[in-house]
C-alpha positions in Angstrom: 32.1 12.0 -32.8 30.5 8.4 -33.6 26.9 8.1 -34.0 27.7 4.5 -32.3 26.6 4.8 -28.6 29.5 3.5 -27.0 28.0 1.7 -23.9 25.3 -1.1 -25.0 23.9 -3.2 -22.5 20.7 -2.3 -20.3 22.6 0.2 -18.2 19.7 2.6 -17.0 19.4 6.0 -15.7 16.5 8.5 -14.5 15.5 11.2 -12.2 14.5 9.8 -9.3 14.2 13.2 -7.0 11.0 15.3 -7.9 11.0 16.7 -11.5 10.9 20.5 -12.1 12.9 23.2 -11.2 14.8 22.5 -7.5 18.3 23.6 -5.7 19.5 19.9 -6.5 17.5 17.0 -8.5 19.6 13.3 -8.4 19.7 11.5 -11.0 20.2 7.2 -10.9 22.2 5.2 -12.9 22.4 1.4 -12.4 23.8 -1.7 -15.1 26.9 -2.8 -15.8 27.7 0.3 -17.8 27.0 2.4 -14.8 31.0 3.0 -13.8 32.2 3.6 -17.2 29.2 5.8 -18.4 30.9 8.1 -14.8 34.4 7.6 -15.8 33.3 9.1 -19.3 31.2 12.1 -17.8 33.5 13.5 -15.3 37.1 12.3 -17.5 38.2 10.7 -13.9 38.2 7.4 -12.4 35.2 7.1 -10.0 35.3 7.7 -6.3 35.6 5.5 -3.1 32.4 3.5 -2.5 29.9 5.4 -0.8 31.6 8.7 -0.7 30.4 12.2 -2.3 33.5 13.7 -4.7 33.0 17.4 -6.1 33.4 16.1 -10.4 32.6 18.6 -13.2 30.5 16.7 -16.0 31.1 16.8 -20.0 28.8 17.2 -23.0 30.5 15.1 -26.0 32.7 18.3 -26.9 34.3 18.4 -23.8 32.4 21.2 -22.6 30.9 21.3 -18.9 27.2 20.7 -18.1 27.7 21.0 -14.2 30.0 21.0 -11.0 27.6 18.2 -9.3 28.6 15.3 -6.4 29.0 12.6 -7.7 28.5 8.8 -5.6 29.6 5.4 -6.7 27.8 2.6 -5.4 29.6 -0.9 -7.0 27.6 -4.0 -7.4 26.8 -6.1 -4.6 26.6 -3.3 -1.9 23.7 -1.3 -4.1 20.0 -0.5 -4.1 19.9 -2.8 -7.3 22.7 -5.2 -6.7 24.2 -3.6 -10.0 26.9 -1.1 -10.1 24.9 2.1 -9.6 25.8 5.9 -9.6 24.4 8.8 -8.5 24.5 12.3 -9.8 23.1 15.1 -7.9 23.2 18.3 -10.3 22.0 21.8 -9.5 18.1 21.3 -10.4 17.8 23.3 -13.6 15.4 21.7 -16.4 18.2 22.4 -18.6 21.1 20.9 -16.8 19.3 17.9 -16.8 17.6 17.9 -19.9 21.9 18.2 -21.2 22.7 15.3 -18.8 20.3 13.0 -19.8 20.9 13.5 -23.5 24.5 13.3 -23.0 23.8 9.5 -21.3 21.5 8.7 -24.0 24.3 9.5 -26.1 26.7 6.8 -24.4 24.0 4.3 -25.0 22.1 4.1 -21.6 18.3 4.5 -21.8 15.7 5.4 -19.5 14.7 3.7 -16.8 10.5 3.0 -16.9 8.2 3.0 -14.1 9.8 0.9 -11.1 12.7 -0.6 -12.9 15.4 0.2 -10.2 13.4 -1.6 -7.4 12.1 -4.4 -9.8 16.1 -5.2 -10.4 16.3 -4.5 -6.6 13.9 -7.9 -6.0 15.7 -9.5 -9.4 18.7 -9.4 -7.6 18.0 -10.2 -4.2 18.0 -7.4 -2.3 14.3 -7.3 -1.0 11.4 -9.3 -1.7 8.3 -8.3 -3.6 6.5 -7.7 -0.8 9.4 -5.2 0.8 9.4 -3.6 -2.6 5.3 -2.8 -2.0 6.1 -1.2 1.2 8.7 0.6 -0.7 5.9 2.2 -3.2 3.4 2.7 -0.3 5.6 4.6 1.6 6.4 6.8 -1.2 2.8 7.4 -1.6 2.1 7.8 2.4 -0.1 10.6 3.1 -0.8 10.3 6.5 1.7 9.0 9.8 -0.5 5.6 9.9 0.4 5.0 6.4 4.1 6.2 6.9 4.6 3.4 9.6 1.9 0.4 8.5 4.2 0.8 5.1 7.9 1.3 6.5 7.3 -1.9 8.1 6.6 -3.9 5.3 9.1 -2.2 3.7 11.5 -3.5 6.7 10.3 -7.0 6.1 7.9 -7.5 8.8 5.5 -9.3 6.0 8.7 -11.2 4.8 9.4 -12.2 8.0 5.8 -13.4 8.9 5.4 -15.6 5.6 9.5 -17.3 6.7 7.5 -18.5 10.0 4.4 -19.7 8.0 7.0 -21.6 5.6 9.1 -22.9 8.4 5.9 -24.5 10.3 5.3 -26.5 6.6 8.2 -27.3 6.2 8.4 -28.6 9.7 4.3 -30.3 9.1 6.3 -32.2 5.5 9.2 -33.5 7.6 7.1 -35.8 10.0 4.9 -36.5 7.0 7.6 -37.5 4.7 9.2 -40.0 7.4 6.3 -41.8 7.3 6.3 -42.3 3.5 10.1 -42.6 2.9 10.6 -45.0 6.0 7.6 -46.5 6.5 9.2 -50.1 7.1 11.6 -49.4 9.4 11.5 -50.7 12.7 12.4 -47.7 14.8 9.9 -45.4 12.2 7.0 -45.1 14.8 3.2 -45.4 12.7 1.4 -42.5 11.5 4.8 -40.5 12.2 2.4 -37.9 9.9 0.0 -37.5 12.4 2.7 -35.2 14.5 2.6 -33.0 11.4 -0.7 -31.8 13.1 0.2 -29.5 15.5 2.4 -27.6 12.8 -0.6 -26.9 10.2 -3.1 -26.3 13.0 -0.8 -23.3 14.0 0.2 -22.0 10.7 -3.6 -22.2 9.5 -4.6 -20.6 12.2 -2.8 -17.7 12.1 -2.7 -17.6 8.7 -6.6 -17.1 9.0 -5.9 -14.5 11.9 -3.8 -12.3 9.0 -6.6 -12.7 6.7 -9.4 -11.7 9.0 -7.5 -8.3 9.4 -6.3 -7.6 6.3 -9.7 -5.5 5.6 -8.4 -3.4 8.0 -4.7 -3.7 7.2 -5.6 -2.3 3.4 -8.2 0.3 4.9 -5.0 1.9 6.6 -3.3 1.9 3.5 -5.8 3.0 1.3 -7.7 5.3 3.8 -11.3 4.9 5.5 -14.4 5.9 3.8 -17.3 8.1 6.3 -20.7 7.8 4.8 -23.1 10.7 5.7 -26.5 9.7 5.9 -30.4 10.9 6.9 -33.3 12.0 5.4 -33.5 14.7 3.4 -33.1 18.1 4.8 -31.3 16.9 8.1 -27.9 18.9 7.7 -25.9 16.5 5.9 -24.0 19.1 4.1 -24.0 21.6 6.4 -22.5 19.3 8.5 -20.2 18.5 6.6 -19.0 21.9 5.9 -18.6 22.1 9.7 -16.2 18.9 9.8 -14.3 20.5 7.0 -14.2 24.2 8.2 -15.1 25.3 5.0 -18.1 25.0 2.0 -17.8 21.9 0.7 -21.2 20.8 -0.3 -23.9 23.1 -1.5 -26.6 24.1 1.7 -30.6 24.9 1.2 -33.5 24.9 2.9 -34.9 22.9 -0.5 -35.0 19.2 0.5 -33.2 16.8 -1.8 -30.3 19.4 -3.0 -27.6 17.2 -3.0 -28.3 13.9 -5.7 -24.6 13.2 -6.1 -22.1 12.4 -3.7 -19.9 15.1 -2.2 -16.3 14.1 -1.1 -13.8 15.9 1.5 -10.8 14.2 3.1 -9.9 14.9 6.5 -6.5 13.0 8.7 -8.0 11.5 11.5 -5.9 9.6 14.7 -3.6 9.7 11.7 -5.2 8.4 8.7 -7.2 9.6 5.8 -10.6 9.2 6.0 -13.2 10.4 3.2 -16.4 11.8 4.3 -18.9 11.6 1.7 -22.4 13.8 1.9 -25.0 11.2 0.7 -28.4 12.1 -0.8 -31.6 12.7 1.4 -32.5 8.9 2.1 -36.6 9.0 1.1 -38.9 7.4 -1.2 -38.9 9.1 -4.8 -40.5 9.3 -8.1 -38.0 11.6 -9.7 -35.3 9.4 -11.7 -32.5 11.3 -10.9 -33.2 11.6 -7.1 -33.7 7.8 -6.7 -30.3 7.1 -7.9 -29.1 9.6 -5.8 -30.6 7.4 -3.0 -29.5 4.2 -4.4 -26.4 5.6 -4.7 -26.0 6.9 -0.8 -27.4 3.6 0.4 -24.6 1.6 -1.6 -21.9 4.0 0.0 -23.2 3.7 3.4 -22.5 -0.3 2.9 -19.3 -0.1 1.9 -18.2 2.2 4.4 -15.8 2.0 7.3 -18.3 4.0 9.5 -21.9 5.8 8.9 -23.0 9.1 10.8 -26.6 9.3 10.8 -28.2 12.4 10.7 -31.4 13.1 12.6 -32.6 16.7 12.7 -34.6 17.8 16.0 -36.8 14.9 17.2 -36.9 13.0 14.5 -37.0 9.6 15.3 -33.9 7.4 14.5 -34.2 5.2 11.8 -33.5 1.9 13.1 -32.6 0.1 9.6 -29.8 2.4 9.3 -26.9 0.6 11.0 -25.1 3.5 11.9 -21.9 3.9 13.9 -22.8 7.3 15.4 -25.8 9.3 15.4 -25.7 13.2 15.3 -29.1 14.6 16.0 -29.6 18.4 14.7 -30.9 20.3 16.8 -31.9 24.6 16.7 -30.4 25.4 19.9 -27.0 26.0 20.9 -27.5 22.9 23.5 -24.9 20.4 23.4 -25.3 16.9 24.8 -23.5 13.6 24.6 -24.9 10.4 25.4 -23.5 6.5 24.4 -26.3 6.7 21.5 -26.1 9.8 20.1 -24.5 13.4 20.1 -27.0 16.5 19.9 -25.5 19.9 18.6 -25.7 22.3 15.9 -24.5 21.3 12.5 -24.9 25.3 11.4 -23.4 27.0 14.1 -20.7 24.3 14.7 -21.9 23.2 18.2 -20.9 19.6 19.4 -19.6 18.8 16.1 -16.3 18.7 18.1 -17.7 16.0 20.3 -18.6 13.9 17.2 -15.2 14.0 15.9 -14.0 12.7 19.2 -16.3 10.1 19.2 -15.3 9.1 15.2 -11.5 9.2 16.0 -12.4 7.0 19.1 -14.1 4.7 16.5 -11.2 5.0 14.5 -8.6 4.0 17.3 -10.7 1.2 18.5 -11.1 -0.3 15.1 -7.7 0.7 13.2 -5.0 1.2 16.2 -2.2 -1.2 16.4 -2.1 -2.2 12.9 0.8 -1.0 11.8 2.4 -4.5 11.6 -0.9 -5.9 9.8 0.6 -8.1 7.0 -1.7 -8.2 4.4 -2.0 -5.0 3.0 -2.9 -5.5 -0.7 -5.7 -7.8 -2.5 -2.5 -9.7 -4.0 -1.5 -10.6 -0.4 -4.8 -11.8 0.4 -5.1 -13.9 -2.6 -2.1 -15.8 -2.1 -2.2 -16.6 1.6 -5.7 -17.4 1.3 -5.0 -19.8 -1.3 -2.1 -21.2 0.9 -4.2 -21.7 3.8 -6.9 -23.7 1.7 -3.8 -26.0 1.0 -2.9 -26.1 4.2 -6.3 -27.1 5.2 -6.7 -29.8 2.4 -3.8 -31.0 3.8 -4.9 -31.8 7.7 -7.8 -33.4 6.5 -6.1 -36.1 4.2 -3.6 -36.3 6.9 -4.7 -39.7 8.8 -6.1 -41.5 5.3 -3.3 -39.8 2.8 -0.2 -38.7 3.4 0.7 -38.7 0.2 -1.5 -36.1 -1.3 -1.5 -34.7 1.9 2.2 -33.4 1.1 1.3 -32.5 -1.9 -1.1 -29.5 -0.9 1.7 -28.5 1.4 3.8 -27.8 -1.5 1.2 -26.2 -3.3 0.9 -24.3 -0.2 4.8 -23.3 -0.4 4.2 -22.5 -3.7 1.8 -19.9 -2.9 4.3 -18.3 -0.2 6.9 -18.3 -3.2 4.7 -16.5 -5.5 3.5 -14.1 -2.7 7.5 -13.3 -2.2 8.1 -12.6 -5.6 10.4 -15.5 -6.2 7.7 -17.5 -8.7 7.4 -17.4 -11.9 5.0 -14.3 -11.7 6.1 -11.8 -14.7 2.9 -10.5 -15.0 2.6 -10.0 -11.7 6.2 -7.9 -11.8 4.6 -5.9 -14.6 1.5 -5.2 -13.0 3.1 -3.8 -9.8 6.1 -2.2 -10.9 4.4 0.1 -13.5 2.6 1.7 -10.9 5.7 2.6 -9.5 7.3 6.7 -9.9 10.3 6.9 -12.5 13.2 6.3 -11.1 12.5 4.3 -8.6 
């Protein structure tokens, strides 16, 4: 047998079900090389289009590796746009480890990290933004994840940014009758000034997008819960009580936890990380005052603080706290629209407080599903757009001119937020965080 691999172009292939030992693990092939690498593999022609056939699989001596379905998908009608195959094997490390040698042999190579769905975008078949969704749907934890990223991934981004572009495009065509035909007799004067209407509703709701795409990301990324009090107020053992199990370390010695303690918990359907915060108090001890430092910074940056007040402690007012649980001795359990009052060691009311943080939640976070801007990226682009598209209305009456020009800059921003830019670093940035094989 040749050394010579006989395909050799950039067909790829890789595992794109879980790795390790399973009842069947697929295995992706996609490139030009894709139909003859199958032909070579099984000694038959492939099957119809879209249609499972029983094949046995060869090693280069002829003898078999597996009895696994095989499925041809030819170029245009694939993930990739490229011919593409699939081979789902019996999931034994060595079946595959056999398989993949054996098209390594013909000359295909691996695929890295997010190759398939990059060609995917190369090729037309989604945008860069529907190939996000794509990723954060793989990675969904929670159902608010699942749907906020299926619908990107089903374009509802791509179809918000075709309505911005339309509205410009629109906003330019009033603008450039003036310029082009600003002599004729039937052109009326300022014809640009009927652009207006167009920006003023694409900036404004491209400025609605941006004002919730805090929220949109904290949905994808998950909410962050600061715990926070003075020391010795039951931070951590409430805590524990949230989690149903000993998370954080408990003591009637103030000032035991100097670090931050993590637990994740699904709330109204998303993640959220509650984190036990150090005993908020004026130190001289080095290590304690970071501590503080360090719980004051996370209470800032949260999505939502719980204050803890134990017995009749006043409430410290320079806290801005979402909810205040006051810790009390008795088994008492109380409600009110300031605070909740239960028992952080025994548990008591500590369901009420979850109530009232997945009310929060709801209020805050409900509904967003469809929020468009769901990554820094997203923001960056349309909030560059929008400064274009603001540049633009005010050179409007004085400029025409240059006011077209920022509304191109402003399509150009769309372009690059699609994926259809020049923006390769941008493909490598996003498409290595991406699993193998997909």
């Amino acid at each position: 047998m040749s050394d010579k691999p006989i395909l050799q172009d950039e067909t790829i292939f890789a595992l794109s079900s879980a790795p390790g030992r399973a009842g069947v693990s697929v295995l992706r092939l996609s490139g030009a090389s894709a139909g003859r690498a199958l032909r070579i593999l099984t000694g038959r022609d492939v099957p119809p289009p879209r249609t499972a056939s029983l094949r046995a699989i060869v090693d280069g001596d002829g003898a078999v590796i597996d009895q696994p379905l095989v499925l041809w998908f030819p170029r245009p009608k694939s993930f990739t746009g490229e011919d593409c195959a699939e081979i789902h094997v019996h999931g034994s490390v060595a079946i595959l480890e056999a398989t993949a040698r054996r098209l390594m042999e013909l000359g295909l190579r691996q695929a890295r990290p997010g190759e398939f769905t990059r060609r995917a975008v190369e090729h037309g078949k989604m945008d860069l933004t529907e190939a996000e969704g794509l990723a954060d749907l793989i990675d969904a934890r929670t159902e608010g994840q699942r749907v906020q990223a299926l619908s990107n991934m089903g374009g509802a981004l791509r179809e918000t940014y075709e309505g911005w572009k339309s509205l410009i495009l629109d906003a330019l065509a009033q603008i450039e009758g003036e310029i082009d035909f600003a002599d004729e007799a039937d052109v009326p004067d300022a014809l640009s000034h009927a652009a207006y209407p167009f920006l003023a509703k694409v900036y404004t709701s491209m400025t609605t997008a941006l004002a919730g795409s805090a929220r949109g990301r904290a949905v994808r990324d998950g909410l962050q819960a600061a715990i926070i009090g003075a020391p010795n107020a039951g931070k951590s053992t409430l805590l524990n009580a949230i989690m149903g199990r000993d998370v954080a370390i408990t003591s009637p010695q103030a000032g035991t936890t100097r670090d931050i303690v993590e637990a994740q918990a699904v709330i109204a359907g998303l993640p959220v990380t509650f984190s036990d915060t150090a005993g908020l108090r004026e130190s001289d001890d080095a290590i304690e005052a970071e501590g503080v430092r360090r719980a004051r910074a996370r209470a800032e940056d949260a999505h939502l603080v719980v204050h803890v007040v134990r017995g009749g402690a006043s409430v410290d007012g320079s806290l801005a706290a979402d909810v205040v649980f006051r810790n009390l001795e008795t088994e008492a359990v109380r409600k009110s629209k300031t605070e909740i009052q239960g028992n952080a060691l025994s548990g008591a009311g500590v369901n009420f407080l979850m109530a009232e943080i997945e009310r929060q939640i709801l209020e805050s976070y409900a509904g967003l599903e469809n929020a468009a801007l769901t990554r820094i990226r997203h923001v960056d682009c349309i909030s560059a757009a929008a400064e274009n598209i603001n540049l633009a209305r005010e050179k409007l009456g004085s400029d025409p001119e240059l006011s077209s020009e920022d509304l191109r800059k402003a399509l150009i921003n769309i372009e690059e937020l699609a994926g259809r830019s020049d923006v390769e670093q941008v493909f490598d940035r996003i498409f290595s965080s991406f699993c193998i094989g997909k």
